[in-house]
KETIKOL-22991 format. One record per residue (C-alpha): x, y, z; residue number from 1. Coordinates in steps of 0.001 Angstrom, whole numbers, plus 500000, padded with zeros to 6 digits. Example, Ala and Ser with C-alpha at 12.3 -4.5 7.8 and 13.67 -1.06 7.14 Angstrom:
REM KETIKOL-22991
{east=512300	north=495500	up=507800	pos=1}
{east=513670	north=498940	up=507140	pos=2}
REM end
This chain:
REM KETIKOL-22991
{east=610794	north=377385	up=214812	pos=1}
{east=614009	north=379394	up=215070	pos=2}
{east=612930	north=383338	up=213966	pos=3}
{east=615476	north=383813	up=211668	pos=4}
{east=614432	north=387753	up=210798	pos=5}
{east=617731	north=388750	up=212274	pos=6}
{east=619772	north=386168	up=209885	pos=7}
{east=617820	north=387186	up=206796	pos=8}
{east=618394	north=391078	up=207463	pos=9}
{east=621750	north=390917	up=207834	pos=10}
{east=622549	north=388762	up=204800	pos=11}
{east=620322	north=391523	up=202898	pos=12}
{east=622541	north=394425	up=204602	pos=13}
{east=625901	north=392199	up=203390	pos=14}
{east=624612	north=391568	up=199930	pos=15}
{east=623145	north=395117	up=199576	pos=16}
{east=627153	north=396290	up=200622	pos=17}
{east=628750	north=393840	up=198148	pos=18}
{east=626500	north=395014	up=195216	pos=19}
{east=627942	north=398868	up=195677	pos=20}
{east=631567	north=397872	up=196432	pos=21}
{east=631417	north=395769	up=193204	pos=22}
{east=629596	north=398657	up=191174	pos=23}
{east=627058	north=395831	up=190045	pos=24}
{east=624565	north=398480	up=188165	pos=25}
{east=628163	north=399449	up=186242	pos=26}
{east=628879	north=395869	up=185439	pos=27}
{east=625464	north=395234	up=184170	pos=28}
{east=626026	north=398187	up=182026	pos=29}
{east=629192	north=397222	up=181048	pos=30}
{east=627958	north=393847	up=180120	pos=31}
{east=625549	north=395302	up=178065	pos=32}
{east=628420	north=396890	up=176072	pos=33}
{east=630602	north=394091	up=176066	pos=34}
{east=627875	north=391635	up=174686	pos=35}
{east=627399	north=394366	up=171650	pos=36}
{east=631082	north=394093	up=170815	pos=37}
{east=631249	north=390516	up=170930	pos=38}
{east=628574	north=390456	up=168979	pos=39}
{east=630141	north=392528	up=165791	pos=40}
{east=631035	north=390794	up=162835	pos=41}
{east=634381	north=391888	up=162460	pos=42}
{east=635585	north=391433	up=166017	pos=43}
{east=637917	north=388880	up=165456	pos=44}
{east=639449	north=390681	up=162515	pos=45}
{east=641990	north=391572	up=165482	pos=46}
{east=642723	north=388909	up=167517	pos=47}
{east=644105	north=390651	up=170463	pos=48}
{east=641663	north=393160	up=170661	pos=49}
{east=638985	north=390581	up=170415	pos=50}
{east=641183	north=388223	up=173427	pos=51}
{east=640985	north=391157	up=175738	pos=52}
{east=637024	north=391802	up=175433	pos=53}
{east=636348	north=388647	up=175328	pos=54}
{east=638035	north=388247	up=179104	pos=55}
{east=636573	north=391125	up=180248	pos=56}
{east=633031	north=389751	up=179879	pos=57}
{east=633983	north=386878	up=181222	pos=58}
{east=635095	north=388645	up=184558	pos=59}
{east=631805	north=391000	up=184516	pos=60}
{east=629535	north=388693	up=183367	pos=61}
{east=630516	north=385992	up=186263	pos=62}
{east=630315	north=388890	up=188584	pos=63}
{east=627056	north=390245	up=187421	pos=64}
{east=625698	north=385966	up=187776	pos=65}
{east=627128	north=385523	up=191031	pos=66}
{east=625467	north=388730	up=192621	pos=67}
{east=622022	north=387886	up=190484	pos=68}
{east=622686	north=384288	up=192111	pos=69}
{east=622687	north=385085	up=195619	pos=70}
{east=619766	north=387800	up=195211	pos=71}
{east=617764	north=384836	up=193722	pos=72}
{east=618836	north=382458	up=196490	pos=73}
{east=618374	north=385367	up=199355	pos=74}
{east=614506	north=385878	up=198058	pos=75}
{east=614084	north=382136	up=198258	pos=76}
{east=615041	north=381387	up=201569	pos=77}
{east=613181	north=384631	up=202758	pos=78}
{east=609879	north=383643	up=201003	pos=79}
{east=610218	north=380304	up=202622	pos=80}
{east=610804	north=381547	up=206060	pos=81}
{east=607613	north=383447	up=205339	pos=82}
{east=605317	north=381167	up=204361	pos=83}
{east=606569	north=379058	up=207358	pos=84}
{east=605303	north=381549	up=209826	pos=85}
{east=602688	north=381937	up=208292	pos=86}
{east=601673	north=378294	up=207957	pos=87}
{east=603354	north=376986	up=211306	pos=88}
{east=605281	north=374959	up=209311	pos=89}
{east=608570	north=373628	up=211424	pos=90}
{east=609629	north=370990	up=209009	pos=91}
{east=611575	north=373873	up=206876	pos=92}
{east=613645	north=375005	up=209691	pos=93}
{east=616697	north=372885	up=208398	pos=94}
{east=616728	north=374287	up=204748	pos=95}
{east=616128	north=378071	up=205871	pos=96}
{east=618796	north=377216	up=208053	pos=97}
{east=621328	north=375502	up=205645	pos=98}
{east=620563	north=378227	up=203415	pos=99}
{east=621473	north=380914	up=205671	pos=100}
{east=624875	north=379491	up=206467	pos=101}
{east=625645	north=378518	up=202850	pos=102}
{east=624437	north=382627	up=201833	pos=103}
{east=626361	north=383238	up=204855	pos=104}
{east=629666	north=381727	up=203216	pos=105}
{east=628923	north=382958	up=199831	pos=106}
{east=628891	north=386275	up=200970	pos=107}
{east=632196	north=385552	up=202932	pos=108}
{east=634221	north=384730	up=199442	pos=109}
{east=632424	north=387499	up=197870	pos=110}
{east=633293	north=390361	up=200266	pos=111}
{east=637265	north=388782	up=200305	pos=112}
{east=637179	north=390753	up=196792	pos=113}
{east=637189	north=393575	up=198600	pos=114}
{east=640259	north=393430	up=200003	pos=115}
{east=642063	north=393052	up=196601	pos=116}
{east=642785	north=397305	up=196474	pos=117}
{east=646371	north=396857	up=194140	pos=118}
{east=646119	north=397865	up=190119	pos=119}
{east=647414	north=394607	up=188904	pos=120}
{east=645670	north=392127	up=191826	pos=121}
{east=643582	north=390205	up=189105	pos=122}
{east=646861	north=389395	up=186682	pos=123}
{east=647857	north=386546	up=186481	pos=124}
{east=651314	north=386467	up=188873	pos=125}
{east=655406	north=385383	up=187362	pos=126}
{east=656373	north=383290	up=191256	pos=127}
{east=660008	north=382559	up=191835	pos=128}
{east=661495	north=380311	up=194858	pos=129}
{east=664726	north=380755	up=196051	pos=130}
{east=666947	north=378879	up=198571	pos=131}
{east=668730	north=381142	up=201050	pos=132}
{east=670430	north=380343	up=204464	pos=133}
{east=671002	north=376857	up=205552	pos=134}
{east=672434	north=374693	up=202967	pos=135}
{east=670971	north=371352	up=201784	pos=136}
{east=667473	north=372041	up=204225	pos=137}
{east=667139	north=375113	up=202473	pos=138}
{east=667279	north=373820	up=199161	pos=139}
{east=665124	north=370999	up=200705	pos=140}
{east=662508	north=373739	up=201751	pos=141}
{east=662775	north=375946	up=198757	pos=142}
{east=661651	north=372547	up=196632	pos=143}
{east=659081	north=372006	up=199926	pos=144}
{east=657772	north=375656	up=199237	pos=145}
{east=657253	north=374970	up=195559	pos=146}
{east=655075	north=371933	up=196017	pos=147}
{east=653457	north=373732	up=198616	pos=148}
{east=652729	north=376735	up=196064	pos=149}
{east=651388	north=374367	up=193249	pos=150}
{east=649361	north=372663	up=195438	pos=151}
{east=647603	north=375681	up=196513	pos=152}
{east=647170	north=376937	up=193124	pos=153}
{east=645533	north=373910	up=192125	pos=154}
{east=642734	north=373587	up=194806	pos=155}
{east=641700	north=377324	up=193448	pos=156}
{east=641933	north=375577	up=190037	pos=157}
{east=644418	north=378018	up=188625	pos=158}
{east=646393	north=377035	up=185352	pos=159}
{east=650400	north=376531	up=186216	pos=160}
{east=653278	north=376721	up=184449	pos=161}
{east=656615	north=376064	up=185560	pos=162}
{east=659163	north=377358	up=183668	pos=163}
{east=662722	north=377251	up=185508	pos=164}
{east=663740	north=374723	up=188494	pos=165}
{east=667187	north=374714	up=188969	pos=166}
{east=668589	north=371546	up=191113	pos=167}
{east=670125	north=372093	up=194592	pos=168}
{east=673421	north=370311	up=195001	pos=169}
{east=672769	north=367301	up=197197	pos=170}
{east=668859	north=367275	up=197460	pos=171}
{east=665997	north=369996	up=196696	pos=172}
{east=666479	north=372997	up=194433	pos=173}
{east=668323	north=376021	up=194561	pos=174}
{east=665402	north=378254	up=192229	pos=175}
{east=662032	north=377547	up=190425	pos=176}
{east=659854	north=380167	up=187985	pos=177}
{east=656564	north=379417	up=187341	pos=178}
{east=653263	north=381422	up=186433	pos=179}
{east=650147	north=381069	up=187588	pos=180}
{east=647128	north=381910	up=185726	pos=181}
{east=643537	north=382954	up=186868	pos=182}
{east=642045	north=385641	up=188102	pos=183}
{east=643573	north=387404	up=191145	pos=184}
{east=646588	north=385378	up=190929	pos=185}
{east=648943	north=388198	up=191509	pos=186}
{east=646537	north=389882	up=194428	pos=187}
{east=646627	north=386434	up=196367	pos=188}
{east=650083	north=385845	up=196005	pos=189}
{east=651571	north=389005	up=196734	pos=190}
{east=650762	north=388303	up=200073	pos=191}
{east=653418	north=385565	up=199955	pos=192}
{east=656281	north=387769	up=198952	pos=193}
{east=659253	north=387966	up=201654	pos=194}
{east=661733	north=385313	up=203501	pos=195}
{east=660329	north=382071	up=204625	pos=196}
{east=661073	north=380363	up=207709	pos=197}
{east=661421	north=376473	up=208477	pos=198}
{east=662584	north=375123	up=211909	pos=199}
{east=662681	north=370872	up=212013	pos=200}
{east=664904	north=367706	up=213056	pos=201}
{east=667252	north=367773	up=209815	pos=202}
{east=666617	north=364857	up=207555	pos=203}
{east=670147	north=365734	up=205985	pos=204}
{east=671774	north=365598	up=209673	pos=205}
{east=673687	north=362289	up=210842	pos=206}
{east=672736	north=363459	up=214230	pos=207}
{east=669143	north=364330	up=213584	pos=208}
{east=669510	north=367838	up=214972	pos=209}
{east=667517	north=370486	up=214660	pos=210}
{east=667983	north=373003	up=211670	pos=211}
{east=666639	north=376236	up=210811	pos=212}
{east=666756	north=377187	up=207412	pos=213}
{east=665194	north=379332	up=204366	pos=214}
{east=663666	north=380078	up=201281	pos=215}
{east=662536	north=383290	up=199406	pos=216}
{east=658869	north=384068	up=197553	pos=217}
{east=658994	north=386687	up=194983	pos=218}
{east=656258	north=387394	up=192338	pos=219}
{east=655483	north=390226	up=189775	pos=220}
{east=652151	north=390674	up=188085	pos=221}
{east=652065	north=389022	up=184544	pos=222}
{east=651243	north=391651	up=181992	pos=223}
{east=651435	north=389452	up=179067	pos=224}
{east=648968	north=391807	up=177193	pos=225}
{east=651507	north=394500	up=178095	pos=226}
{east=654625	north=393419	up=177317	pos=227}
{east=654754	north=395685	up=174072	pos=228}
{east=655645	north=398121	up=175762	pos=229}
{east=658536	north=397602	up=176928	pos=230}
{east=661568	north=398406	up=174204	pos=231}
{east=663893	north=395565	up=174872	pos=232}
{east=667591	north=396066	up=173447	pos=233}
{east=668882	north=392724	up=171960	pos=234}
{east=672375	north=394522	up=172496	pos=235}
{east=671164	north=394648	up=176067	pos=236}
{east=670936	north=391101	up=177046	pos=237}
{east=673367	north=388463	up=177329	pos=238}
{east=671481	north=385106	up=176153	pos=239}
{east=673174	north=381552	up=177495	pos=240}
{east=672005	north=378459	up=176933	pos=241}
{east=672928	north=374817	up=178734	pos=242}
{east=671079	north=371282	up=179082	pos=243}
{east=668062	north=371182	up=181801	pos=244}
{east=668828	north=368464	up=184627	pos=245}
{east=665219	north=367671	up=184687	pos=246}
{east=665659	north=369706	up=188381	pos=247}
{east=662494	north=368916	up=190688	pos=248}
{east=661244	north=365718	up=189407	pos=249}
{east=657921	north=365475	up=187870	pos=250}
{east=657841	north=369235	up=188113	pos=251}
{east=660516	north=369583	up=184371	pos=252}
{east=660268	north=368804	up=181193	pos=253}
{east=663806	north=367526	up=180322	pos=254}
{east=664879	north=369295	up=177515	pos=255}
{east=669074	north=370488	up=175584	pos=256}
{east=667486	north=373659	up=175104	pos=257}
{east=667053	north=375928	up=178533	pos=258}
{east=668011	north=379571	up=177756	pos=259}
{east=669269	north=382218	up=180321	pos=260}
{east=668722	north=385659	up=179793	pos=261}
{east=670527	north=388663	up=181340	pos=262}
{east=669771	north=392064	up=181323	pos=263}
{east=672749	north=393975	up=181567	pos=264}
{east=671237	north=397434	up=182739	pos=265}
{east=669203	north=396337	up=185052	pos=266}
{east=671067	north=392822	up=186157	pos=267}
{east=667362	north=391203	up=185980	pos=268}
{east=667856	north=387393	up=185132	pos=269}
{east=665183	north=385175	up=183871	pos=270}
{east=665557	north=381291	up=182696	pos=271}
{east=663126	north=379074	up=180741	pos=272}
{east=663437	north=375373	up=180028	pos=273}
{east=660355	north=374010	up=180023	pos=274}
{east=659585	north=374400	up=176680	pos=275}
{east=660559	north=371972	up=174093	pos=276}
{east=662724	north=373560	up=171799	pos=277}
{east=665223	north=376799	up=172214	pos=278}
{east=663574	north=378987	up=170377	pos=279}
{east=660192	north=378821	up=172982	pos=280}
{east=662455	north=378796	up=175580	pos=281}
{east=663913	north=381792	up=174833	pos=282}
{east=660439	north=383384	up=174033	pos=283}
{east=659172	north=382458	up=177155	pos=284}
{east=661662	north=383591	up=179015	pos=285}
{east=661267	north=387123	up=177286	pos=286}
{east=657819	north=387097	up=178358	pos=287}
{east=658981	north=387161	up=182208	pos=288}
{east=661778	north=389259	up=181643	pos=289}
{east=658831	north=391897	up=179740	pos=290}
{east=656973	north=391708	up=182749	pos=291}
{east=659743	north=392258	up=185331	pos=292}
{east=660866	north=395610	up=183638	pos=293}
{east=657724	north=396740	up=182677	pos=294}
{east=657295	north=396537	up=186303	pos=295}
{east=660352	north=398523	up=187165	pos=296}
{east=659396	north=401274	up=184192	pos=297}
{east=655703	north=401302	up=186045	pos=298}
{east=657767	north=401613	up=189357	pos=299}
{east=659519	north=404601	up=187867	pos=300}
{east=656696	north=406327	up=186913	pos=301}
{east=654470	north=406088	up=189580	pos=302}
{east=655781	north=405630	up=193182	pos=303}
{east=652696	north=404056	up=194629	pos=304}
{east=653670	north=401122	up=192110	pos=305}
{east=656769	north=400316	up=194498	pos=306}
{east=654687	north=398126	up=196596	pos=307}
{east=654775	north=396178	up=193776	pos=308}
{east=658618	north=394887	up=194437	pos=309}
{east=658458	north=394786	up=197878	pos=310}
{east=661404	north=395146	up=200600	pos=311}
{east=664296	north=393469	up=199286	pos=312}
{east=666146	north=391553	up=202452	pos=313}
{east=668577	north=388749	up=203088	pos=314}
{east=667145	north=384971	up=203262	pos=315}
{east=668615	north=384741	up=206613	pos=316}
{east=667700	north=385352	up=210004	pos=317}
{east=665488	north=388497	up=211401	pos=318}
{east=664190	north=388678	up=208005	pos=319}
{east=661167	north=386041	up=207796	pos=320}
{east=657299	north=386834	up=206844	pos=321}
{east=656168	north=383406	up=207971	pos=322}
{east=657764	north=380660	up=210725	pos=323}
{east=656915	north=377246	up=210098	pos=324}
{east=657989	north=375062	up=213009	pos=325}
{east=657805	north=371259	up=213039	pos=326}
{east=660303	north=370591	up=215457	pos=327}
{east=659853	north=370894	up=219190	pos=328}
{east=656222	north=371763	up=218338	pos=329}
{east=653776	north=372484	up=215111	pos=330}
{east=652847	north=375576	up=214651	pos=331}
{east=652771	north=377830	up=211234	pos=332}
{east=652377	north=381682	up=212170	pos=333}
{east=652623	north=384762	up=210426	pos=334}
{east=654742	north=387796	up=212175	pos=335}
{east=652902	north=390494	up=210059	pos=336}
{east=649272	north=389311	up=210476	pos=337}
{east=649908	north=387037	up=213426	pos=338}
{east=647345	north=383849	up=211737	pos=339}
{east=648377	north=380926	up=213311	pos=340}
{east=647986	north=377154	up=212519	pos=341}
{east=648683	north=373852	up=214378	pos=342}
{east=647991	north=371697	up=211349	pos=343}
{east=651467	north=372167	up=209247	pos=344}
{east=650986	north=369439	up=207362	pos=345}
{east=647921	north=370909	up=205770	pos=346}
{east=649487	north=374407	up=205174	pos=347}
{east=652654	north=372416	up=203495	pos=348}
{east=649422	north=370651	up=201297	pos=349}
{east=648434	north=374310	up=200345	pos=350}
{east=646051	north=374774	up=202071	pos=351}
{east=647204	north=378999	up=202469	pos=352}
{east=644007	north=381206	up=202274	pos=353}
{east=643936	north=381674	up=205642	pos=354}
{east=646974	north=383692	up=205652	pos=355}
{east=646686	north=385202	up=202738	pos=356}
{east=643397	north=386380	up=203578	pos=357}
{east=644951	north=387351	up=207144	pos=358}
{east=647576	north=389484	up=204963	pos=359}
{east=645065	north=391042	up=202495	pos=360}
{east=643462	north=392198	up=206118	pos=361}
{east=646467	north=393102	up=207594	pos=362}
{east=647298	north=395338	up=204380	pos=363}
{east=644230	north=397700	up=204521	pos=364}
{east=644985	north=398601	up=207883	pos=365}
{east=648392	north=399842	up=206985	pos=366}
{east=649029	north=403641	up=206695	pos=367}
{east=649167	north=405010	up=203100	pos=368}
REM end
């Protein structure tokens, strides 16, 4: 039988790391603490308060479980190995070894949390799509993007909720809003933020010739418990409202209701029509615009927040994150990171971790 010593050790070493990055004897204390507040009688006498702990010990307690998990499952497979040698029992080599590489993975996803460094990576993330350079295939692509997006979101079984998606002209849209919920939302997303890039044989081209064109990712962390904060001036905003087109498909309630808002200091625009009445709509849509200036107050007063925004460039050329190319060859690549794909139809299917993990990577090597 394999000696798997070496595999077992390591896996120790890895969990043994993840347990101090993680501060797992401070979550177990803070669970402790949590659990006695839950359990008060008059928790829920304030609902808010009582929302927020009741998150947080959801977030530590999975923590604390998934850590106590692996320990458990670590032990197991090393008391089995043992009492294999001991015995000269080969017929266990396949489940030490399946459990090594499952532990193995485990400890992959686990130590991926490490990489989430920013203040607000665990909000939930406000994600906006817009077309840029290229006409009709851009719009085509920003509506491509979108899909792409929601697709991704729902393989890591994140809650979405689309709140804008303005049509394009001839096919696609021009802009979409949505917000995705779950846990490090924001922190995987913000990896998206910047210029998109799409090179293909133009479906929208009598001659089938090749087209470049591109779209724009831009997300802010979604502070809804926050959002208090910020002293919004009715006399501020200019308020429209107009009939939804039912832009994107499936992907829009159709509603006589969609509100725009504009803030007139800042210029910041948000829409909402998903909702079904105006009065939603327009709450909703003060939600996002809460969260976009608390981010720009937060920017203000600390200037490590800027990140937060990110370079602001033109959806043209020289200014992409990310090429995807489908036409003369396949290939998806990053230009910060430099992760690379063949298969673009999976990557269009959501299937993204790769480069986001490849940008979370990329990020803590960065100076400052």
């Amino acid at each position: 039988m394999r000696d798997f010593t070496d595999d077992l050790r390591s896996l120790q070493t890895r969990l043994s790391d993840a347990e101090q990055y993680l501060g797992y004897d401070n979550l177990r204390i803070r669970r402790k603490e949590l659990e006695d507040e839950i359990g008060r009688s008059d928790l829920w006498d304030d609902p808010d308060h009582a929302r927020v702990v009741s998150q947080e010990y959801g977030r530590v307690n999975d923590d604390v479980a998934s850590l106590e998990q692996l320990r458990s499952r670590l032990e197991d497979a090393a008391a089995l190995f043992e009492l294999a040698v001991e015995e000269g029992d080969e017929s266990v080599a396949p489940d030490i070894d399946e459990a090594v590489v499952s532990l193995a993975a485990a400890l992959d996803q686990i130590e991926v949390r490490s990489l989430f460094s920013g203040e607000h990576d665990e909000s939930d993330a406000v994600a906006e799509v817009h077309a840029g350079a290229g006409g009709t295939d851009a719009q085509d692509w920003a509506e491509m993007m979108l899909r792409m997006y929601l697709r991704w979101a729902e393989r890591r079984g994140f809650e979405v909720e689309i709140d804008e998606v303005t049509a394009g002209q001839e096919a696609g849209i021009l802009s979409a809003t949505f917000i995705v919920k779950g846990r490090y939302a924001y922190g995987w997303l913000s990896s998206e933020r910047g210029v998109h890039r799409l090179v293909r044989m133009s479906p929208f081209d009598a001659q089938h010739r090749r087209q470049t064109s591109f779209a724009s990712f831009e997300v802010t962390p979604f502070l809804e418990e926050l959002a208090e904060e910020v002293d919004i001036d009715e006399k501020d905003l200019r308020i429209d409202t107009y009939r939804s087109s039912g832009a994107g498909g499936q992907h829009v309630n159709v509603t006589d209701s969609a509100v725009r808002i504009t803030h007139m200091p800042t210029g910041v625009v948000v829409s909402c029509q998903n909702e079904r009445s105006q009065h939603q709509n327009k709450a909703k849509a003060m939600q996002i615009l809460a969260a976009k200036l608390l981010e720009r107050q937060r920017e203000d007063r600390r200037a490590e927040l800027e990140a937060l925004a990110g370079p602001r460039s033109d959806v043209a050329w020289g200014n992409q994150i990310r090429s995807y190319v489908l036409a003369p060859f396949q290939l998806v690549k990053d230009l910060r990171s430099d992760v690379d794909t063949g298969n673009v139809d999976a990557v269009l299917d959501g299937d993204l971790d790769r480069f986001m993990e490849g940008w979370l990577r990329w990020r803590r090597t960065q100076p400052g």
